[in-house]
Every structure is written in C-alpha cells, then in structure tokens.
Biopython code that builds the backbone (N, CA, C, O; Angstrom):
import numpy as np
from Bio.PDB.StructureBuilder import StructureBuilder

atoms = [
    (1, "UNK", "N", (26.769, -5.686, 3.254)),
    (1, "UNK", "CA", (25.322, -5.762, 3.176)),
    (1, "UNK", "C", (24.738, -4.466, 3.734)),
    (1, "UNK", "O", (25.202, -3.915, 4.732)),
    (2, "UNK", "N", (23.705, -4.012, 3.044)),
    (2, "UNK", "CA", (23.456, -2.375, 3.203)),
    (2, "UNK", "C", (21.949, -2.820, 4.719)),
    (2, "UNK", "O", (21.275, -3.817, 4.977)),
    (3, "UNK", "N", (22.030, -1.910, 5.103)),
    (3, "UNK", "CA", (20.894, -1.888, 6.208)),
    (3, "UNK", "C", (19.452, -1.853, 5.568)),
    (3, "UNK", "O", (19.364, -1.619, 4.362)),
    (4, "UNK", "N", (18.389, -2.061, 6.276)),
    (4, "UNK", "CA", (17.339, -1.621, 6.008)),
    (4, "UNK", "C", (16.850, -0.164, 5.856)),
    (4, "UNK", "O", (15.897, 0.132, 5.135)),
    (5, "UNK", "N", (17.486, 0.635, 6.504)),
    (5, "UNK", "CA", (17.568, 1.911, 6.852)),
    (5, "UNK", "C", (18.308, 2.694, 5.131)),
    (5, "UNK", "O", (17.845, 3.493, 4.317)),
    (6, "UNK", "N", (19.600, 1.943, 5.231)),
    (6, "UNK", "CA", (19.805, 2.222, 3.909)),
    (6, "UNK", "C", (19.967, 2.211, 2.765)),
    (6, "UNK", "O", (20.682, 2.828, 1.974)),
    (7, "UNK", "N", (19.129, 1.333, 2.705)),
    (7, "UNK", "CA", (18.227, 0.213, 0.978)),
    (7, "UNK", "C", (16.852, 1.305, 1.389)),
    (7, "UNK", "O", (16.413, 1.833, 0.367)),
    (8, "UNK", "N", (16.351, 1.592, 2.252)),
    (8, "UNK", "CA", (14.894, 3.039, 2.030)),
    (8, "UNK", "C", (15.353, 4.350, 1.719)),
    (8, "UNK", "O", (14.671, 5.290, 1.312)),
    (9, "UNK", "N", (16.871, 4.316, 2.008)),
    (9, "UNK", "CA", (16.685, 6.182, 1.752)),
    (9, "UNK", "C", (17.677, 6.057, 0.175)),
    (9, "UNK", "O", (18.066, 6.775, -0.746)),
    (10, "UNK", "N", (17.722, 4.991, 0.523)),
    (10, "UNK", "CA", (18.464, 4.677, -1.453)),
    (10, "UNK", "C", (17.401, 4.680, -2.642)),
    (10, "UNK", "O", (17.713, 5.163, -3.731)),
    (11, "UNK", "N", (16.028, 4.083, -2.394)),
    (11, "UNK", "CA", (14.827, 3.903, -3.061)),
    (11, "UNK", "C", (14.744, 5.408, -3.603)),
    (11, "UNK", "O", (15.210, 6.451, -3.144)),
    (12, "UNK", "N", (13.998, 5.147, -4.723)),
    (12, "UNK", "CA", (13.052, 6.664, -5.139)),
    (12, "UNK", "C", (11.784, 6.490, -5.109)),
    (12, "UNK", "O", (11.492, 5.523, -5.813)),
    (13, "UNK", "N", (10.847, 6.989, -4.604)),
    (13, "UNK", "CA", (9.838, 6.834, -4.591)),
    (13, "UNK", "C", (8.898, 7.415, -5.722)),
    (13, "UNK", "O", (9.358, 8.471, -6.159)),
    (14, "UNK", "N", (7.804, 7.061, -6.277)),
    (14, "UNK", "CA", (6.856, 7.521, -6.845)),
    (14, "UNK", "C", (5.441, 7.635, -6.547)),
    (14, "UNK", "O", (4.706, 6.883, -5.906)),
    (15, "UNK", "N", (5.194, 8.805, -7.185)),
    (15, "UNK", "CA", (3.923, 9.252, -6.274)),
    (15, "UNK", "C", (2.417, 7.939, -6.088)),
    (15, "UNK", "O", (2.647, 6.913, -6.729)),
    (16, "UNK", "N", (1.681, 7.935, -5.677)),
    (16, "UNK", "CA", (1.027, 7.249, -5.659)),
    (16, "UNK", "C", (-0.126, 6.987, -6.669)),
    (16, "UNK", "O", (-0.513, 5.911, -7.127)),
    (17, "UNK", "N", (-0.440, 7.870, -6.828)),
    (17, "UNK", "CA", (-1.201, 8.249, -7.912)),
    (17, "UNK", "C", (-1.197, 7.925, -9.177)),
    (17, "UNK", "O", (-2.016, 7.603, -10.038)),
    (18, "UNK", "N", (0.303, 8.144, -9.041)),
    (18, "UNK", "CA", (1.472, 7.608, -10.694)),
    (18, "UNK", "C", (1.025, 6.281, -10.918)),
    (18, "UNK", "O", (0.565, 5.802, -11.954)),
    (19, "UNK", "N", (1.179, 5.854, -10.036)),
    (19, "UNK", "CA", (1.167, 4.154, -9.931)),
    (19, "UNK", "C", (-0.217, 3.698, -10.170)),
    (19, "UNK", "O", (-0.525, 2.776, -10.925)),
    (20, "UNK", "N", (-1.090, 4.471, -9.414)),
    (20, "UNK", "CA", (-2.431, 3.948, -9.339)),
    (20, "UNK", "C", (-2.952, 4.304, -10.564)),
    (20, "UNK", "O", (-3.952, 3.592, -10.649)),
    (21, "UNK", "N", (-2.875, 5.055, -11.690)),
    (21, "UNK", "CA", (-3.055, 5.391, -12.851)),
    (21, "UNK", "C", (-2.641, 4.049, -13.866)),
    (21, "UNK", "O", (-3.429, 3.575, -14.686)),
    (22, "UNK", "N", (-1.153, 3.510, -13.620)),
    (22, "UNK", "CA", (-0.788, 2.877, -14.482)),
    (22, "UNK", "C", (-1.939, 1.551, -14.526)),
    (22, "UNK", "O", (-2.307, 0.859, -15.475)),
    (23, "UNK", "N", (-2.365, 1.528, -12.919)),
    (23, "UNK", "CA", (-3.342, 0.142, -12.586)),
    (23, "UNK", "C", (-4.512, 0.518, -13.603)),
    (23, "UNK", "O", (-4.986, -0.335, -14.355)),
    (24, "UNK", "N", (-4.981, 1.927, -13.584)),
    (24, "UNK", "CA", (-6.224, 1.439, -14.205)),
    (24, "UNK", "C", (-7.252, 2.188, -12.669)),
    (24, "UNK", "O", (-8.418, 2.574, -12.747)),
    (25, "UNK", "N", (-6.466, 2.203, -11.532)),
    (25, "UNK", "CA", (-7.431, 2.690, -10.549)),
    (25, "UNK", "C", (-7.951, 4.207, -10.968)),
    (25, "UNK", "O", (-7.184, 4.879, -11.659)),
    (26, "UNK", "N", (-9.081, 4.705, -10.620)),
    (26, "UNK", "CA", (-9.476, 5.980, -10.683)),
    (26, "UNK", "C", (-9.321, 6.863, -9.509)),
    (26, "UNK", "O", (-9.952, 6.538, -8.504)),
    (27, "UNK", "N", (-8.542, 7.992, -9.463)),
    (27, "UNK", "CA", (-8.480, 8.492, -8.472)),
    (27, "UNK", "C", (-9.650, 8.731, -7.570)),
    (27, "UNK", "O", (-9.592, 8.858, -6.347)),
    (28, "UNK", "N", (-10.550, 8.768, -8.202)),
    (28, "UNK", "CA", (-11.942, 8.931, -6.851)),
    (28, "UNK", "C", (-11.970, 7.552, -5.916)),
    (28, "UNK", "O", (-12.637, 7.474, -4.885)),
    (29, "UNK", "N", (-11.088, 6.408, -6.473)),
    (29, "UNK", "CA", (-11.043, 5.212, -5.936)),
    (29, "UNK", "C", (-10.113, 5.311, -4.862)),
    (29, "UNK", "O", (-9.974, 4.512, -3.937)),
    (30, "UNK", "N", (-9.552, 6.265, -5.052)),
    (30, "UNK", "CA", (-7.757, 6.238, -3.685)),
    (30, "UNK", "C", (-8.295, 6.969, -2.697)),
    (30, "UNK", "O", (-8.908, 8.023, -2.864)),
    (31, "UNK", "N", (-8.051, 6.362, -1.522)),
    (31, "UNK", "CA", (-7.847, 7.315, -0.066)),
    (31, "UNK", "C", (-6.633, 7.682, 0.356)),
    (31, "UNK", "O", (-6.019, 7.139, 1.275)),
    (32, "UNK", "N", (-6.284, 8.552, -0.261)),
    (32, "UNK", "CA", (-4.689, 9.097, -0.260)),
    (32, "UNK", "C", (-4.495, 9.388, 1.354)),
    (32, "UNK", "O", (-5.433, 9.870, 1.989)),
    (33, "UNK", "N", (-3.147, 9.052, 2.034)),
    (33, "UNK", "CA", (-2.147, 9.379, 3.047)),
    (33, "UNK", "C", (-1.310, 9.700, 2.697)),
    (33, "UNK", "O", (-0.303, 8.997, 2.607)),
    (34, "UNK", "N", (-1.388, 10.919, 2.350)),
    (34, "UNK", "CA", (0.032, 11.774, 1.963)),
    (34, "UNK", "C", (0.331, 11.283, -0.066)),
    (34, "UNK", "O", (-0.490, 10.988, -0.934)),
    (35, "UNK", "N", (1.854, 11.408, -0.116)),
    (35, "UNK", "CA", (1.655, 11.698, -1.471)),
    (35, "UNK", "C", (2.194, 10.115, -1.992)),
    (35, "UNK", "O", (2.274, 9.941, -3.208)),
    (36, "UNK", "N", (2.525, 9.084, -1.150)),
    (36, "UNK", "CA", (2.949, 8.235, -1.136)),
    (36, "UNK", "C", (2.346, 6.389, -1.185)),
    (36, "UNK", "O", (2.547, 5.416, -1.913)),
    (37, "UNK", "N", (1.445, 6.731, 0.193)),
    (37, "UNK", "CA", (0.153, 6.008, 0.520)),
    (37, "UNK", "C", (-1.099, 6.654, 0.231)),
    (37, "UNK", "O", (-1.582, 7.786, 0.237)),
    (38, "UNK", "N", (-1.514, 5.150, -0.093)),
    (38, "UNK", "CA", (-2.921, 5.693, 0.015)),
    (38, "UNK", "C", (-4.086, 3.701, 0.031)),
    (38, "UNK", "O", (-3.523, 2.620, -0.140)),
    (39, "UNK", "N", (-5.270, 3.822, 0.217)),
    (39, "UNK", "CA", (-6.035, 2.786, 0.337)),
    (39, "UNK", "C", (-6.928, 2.338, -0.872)),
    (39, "UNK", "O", (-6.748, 3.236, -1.694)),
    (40, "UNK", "N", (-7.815, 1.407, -1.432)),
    (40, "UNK", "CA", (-8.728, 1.572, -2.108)),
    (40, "UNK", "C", (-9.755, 0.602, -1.664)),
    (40, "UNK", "O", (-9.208, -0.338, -1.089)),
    (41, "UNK", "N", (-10.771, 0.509, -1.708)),
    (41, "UNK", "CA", (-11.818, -0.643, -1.329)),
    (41, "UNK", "C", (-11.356, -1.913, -1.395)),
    (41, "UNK", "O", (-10.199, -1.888, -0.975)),
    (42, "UNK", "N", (-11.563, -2.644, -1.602)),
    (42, "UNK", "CA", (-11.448, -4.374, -1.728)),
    (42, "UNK", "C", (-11.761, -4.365, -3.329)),
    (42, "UNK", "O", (-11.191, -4.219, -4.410)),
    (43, "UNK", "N", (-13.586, -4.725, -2.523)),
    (43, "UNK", "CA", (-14.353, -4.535, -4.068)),
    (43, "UNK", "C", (-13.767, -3.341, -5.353)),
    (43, "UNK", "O", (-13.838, -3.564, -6.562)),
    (44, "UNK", "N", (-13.465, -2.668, -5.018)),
    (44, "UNK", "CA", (-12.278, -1.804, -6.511)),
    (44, "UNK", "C", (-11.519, -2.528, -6.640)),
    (44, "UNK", "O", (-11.331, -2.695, -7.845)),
    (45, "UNK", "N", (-10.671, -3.346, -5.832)),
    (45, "UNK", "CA", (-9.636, -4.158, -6.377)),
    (45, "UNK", "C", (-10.134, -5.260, -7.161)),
    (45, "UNK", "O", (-9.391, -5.769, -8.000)),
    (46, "UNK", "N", (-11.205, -5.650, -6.999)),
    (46, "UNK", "CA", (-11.437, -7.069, -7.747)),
    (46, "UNK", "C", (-12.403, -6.974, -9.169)),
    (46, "UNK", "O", (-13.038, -7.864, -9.733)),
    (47, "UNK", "N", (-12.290, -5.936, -9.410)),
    (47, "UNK", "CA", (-13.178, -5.305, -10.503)),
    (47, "UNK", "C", (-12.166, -4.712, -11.064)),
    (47, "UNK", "O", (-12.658, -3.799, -11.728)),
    (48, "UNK", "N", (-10.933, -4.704, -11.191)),
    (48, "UNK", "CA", (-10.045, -4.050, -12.058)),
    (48, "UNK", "C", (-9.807, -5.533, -13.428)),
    (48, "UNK", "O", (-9.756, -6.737, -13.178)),
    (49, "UNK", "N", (-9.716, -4.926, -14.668)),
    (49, "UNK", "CA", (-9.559, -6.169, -15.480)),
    (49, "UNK", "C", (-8.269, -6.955, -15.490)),
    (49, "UNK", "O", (-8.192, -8.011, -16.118)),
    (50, "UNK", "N", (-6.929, -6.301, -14.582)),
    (50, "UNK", "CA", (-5.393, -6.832, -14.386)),
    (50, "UNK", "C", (-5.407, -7.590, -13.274)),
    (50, "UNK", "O", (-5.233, -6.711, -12.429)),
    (51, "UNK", "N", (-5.501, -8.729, -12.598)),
    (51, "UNK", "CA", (-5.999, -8.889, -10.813)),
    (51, "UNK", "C", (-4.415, -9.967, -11.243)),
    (51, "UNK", "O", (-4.409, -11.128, -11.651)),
    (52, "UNK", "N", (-3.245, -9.073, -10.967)),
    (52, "UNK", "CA", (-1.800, -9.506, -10.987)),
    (52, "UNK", "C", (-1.668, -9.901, -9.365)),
    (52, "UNK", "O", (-1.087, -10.953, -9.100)),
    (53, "UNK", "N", (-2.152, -9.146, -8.364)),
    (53, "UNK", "CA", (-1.831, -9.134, -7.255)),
    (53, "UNK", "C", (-2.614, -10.140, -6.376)),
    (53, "UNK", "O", (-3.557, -10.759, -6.868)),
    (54, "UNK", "N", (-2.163, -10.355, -4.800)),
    (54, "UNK", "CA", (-3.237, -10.977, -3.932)),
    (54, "UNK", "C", (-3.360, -10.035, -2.637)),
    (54, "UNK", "O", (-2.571, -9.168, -2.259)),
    (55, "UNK", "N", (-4.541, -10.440, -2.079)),
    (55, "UNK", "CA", (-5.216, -9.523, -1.386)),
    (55, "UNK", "C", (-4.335, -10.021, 0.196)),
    (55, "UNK", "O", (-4.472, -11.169, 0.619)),
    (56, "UNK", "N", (-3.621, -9.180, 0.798)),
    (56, "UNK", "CA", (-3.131, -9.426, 1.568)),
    (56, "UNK", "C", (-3.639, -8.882, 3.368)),
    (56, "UNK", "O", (-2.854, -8.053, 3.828)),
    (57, "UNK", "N", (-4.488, -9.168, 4.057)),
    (57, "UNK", "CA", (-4.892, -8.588, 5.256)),
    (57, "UNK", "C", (-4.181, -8.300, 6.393)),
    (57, "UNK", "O", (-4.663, -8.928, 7.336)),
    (58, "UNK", "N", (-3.055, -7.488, 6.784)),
    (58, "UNK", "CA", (-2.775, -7.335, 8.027)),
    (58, "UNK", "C", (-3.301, -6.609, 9.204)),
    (58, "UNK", "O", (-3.689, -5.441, 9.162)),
    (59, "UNK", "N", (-3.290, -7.587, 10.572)),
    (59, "UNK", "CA", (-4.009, -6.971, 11.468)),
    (59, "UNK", "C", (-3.151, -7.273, 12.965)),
    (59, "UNK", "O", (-2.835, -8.462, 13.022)),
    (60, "UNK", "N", (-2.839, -6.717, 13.816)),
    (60, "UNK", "CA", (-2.337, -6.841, 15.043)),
    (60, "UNK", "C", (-2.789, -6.979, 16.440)),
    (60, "UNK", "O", (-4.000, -7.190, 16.511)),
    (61, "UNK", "N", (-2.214, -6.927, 17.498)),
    (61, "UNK", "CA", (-3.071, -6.266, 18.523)),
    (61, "UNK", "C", (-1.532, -6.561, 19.333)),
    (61, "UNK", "O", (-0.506, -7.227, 19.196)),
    (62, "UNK", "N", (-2.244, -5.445, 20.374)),
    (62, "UNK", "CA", (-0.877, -5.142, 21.096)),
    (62, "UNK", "C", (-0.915, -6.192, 22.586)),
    (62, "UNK", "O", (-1.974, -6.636, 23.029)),
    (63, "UNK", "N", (0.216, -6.420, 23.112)),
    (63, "UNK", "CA", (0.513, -7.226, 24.257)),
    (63, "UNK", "C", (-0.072, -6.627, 25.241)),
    (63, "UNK", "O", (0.038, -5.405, 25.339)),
    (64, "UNK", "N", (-0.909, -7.461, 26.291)),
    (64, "UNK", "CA", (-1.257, -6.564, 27.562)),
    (64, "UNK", "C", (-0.266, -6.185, 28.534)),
    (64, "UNK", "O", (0.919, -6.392, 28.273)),
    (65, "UNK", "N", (-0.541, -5.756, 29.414)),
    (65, "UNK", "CA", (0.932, -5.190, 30.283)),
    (65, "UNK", "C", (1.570, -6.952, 30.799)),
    (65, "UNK", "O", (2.743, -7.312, 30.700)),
    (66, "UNK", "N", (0.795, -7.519, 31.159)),
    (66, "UNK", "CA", (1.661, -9.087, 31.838)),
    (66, "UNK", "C", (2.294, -9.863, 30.633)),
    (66, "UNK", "O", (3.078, -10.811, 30.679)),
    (67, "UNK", "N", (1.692, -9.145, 29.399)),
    (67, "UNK", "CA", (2.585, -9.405, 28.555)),
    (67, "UNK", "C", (2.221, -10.567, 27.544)),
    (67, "UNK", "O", (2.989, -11.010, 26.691)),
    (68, "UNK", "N", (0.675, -11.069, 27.822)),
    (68, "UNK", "CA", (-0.184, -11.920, 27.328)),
    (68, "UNK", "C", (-0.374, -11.795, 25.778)),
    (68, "UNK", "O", (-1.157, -12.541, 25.190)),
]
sb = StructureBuilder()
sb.init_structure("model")
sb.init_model(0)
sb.init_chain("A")
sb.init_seg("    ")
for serial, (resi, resn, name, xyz) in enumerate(atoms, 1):
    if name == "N":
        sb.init_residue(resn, " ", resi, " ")
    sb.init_atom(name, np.array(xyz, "f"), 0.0, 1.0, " ", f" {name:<3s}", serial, name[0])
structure = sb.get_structure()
C-alpha cells in the first residue's frame, strides 16, 4: 500500500485554469494561489449551468494552550 506522500508525488497535476475553463468558469472569476489553486465566489458557483458538485465549507480553530 503506497503512502500518502507517495500517491501525491505520483499524481500529475493540471493547471488550474485548465480545469476551470473546462467548467465554464471565467478566469476573471478565479482567485488564483499559484498555478494550482485558486478560489471563486459561491454565487459564481451557483450560476454555472453544470452544478455536478456540492458546496463544501471548511473551517477550524486552533486548541488553546490547556488544550480546550
């Protein structure tokens, strides 16, 4: 069984853009992070005519020092 570590450097990646094109997104719609990531509004997502996906929210917060 291959690691996590090396099932990611096995992947190929494609640019982001690539992808976001195939959606239908407009690049003035992407907040690119690098060439890989990037963000788009909400509202852009739900105005696309393909809505294949679900809107997924992650949010965290870190432990205080006692560990609460």
């Amino acid at each position: 069984m291959q690691t996590d570590v090396q099932i990611a450097q096995a992947a190929t990646l494609q640019p982001i853009a690539q992808i976001a094109a195939q959606l239908g997104i407009a690049p003035d719609d992407l907040e690119q992070y690098g060439k890989y990531k990037a963000k788009i509004n909400p509202a852009d997502a739900f105005r696309l005519p393909n809505k294949r996906g679900k809107l997924v929210l992650v949010t965290a917060i870190n432990p205080t020092p006692a560990g609460e």
